[in-house]
N, C-alpha and C positions, 0 to 999 in steps of 0.2 A: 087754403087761402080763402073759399068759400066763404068759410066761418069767420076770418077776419075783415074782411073789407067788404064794401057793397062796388060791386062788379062793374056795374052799371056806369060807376063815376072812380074806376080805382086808374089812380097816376102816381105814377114811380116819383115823378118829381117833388108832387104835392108830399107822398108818405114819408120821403126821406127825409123832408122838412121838419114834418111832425112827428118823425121816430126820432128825430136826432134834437129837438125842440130848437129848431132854428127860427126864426123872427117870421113870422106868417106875415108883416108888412113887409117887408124886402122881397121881392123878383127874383132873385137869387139864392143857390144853395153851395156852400163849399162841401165836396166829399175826400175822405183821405182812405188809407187802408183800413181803418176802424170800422169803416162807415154800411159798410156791406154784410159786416160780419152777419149779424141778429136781424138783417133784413127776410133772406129766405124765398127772397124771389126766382126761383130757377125755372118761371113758364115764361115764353116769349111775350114780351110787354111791347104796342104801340108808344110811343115816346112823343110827350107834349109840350119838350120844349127842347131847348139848345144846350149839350153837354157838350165842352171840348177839357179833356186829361191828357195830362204827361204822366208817362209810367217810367219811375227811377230804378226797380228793377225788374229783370225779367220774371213771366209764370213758368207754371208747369205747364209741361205738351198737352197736359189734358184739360186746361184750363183753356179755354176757347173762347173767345167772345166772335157772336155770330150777329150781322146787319145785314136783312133781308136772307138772303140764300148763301152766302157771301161770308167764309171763315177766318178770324184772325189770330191765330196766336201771340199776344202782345210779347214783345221785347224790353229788354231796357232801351228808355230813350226814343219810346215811340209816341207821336203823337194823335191821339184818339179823337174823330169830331163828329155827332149827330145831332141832327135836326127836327122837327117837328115830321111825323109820319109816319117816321121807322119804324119797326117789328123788330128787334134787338135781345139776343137771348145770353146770359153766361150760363156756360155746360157746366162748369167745374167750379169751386171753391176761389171768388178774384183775390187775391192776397197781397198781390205787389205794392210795393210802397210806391205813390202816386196821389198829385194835385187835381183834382179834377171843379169845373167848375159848371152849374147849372144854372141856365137861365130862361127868362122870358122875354119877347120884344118889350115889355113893359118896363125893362129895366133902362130903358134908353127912349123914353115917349119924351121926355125934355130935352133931349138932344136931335139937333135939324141933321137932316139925312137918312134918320134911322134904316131907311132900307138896305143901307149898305150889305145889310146884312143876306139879303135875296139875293145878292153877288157873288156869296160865299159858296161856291156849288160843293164847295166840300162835306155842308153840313146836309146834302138832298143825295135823294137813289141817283145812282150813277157816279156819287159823288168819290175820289178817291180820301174815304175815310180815315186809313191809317199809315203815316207816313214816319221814317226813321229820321229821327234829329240827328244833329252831330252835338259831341260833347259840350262846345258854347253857345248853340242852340240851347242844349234844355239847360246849362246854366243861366244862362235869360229869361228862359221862362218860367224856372224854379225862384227866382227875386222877385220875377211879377205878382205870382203865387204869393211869396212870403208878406209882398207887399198889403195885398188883397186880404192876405189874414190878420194881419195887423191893426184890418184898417176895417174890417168886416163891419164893425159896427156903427161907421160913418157916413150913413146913408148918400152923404150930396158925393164921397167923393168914390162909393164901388162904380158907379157905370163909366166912370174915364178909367179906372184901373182897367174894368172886364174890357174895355175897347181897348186900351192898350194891347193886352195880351191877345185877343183879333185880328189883331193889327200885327203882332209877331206871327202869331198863325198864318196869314196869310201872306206875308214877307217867304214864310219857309213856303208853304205852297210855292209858290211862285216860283221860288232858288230850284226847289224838285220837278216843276214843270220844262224849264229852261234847261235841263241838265243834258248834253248831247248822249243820245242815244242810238242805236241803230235802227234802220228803215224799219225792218222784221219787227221790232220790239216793241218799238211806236205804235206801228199799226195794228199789232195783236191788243196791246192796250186801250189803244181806239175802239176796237171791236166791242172787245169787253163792257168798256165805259158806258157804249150807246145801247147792248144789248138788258143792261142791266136797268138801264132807265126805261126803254122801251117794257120791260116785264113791269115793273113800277106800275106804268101806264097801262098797259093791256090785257097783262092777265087775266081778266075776270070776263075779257071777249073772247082771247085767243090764248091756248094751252097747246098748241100743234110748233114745233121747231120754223116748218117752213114759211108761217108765218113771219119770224122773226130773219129769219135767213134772208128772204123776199124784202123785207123793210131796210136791211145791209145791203142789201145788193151782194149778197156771197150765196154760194150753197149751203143744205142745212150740214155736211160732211165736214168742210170748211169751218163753220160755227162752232161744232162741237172738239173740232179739232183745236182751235183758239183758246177753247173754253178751259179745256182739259188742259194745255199747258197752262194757262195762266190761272186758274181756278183749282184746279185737281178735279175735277166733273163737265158730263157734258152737258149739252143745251137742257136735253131733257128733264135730265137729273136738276137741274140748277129751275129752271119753271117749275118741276113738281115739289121740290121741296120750299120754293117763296109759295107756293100758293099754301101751304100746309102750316108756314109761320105764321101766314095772315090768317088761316083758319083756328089754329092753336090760339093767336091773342086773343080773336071774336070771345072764342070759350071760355077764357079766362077770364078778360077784363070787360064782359057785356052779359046781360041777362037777353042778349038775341036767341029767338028759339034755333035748333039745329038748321029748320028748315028753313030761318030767314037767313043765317047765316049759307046754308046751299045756295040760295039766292043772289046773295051779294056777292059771292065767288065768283058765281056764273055757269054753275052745274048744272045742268038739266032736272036734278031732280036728287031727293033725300039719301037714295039707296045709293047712286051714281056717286055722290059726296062721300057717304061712308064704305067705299067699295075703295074708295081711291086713300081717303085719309085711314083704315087700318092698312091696306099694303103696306104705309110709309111709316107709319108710325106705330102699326102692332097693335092696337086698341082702338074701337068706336069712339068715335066724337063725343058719347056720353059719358062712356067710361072715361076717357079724356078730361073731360067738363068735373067729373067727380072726387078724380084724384088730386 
């Protein structure tokens, strides 16, 4: 990856544009199943602008798509949404057929309100990322899609389509927020929601469980216990491996030295960083940075 792109300034958003020769004046990028193929991205990428896809069929088990610490195996009929910030990695080969659309606030600087979008807590850490349609669900939002393709080349009229389909996104939000569920469920989902924003926010202070636990008001036993039903991993496991995705993009997509990136983390020091990121990930930060 080294060899192709300059590190310093490499964006997922920007390169798909200009591997796939999409209109460098347009804010936006449509992606389908094609679109990934010859890209080749398999190191965790920070993400600089706004994706929301519908996936029409299911992947493989081993095909993963990972935001922050946090695992998804997409289904059919699942709706996918990230925002400006993320650390966002696919394990496996994405191959499902699927609408996906990318943007920027720029796509909507003429349109009054634009912040609506800061509302959207689906697209920030914490946010619940990936939600299951129902059948006329995603045929709604496979028209909007169609629509959107259609129309791609109509500059005045993509940003009311892209707000449309926002606009069904977060209509289903909403349907899956309201949906009764049990006290138990609820509140282990609460847990989750806040612990994973809080890591967002603190990691690069705080690496210790009971720090987090203490910010909950629960024990760190309790935490990890939440974590692990609704996660598959506990507290611990889930903080050391976000800080390791944020350390993996630094490497990838910045010419930060090792040591300033130890620094931004919040490690004490070079050896303390590389003591901790070969445990988790089997190789030094440099042999990391080189492969």
């Amino acid at each position: 990856m080294q060899k192709k792109f300059n590190l310093k300034s490499f964006n997922l958003y920007e390169f798909l544009k200009h591997q796939n020769a999409h209109s460098p004046s347009l804010p936006f990028f449509l992606a389908d199943s094609h679109t990934y193929r010859n890209a080749h991205v398999n190191f965790p990428f920070r993400t600089f602008s706004y994706g929301l896809g519908v996936t029409y069929t299911g992947v493989s088990k081993d095909d993963i798509f990972r935001i922050g610490s946090t695992d998804y195996n997409l289904k059919a009929g699942c709706l996918t949404t990230v925002g400006p910030g993320l650390v966002c990695q696919w394990t496996g080969n994405y191959t499902a057929e699927h609408d996906t659309v990318y943007f920027t606030e720029e796509l909507f600087a003429g349109m009054q309100g634009k912040l609506f979008l800061q509302a959207m807590t689906f697209f920030f850490h914490g946010g619940n990322h990936v939600i299951q349609l129902t059948a006329e669900q995603v045929k709604k939002m496979k028209s909007a899609f169609a629509l959107l393709k259609a129309l791609k080349d109509e500059k005045e009229a993509i940003p009311g389509i892209v707000h449309t389909i926002l606009m069904l996104a977060n209509t289903y939000h909403s349907i899956q927020n309201h949906k009764p569920k049990s006290a138990g469920v609820s509140r282990r989902e609460e847990i989750t929601q806040k612990f994973r924003k809080l890591v967002a926010q603190d990691f690069s202070r705080h690496k210790e469980v009971a720090y987090y636990a203490t910010s909950l008001s629960i024990t760190p036993k309790y935490l990890s216990e939440v974590l692990q039903a609704e996660l598959g991993k506990s507290a611990k496991t889930f903080i050391d491996e976000f800080v390791m995705m944020e350390a993996k993009s630094l490497l990838k997509q910045t010419t930060m030295s090792i040591q300033e990136i130890c620094h931004w983390l919040g490690f004490d020091d070079a050896s303390h960083f590389t003591k901790a990121f070969k445990k988790l990930v089997k190789i030094t930060p440099s042999e990391y940075r080189k492969g």
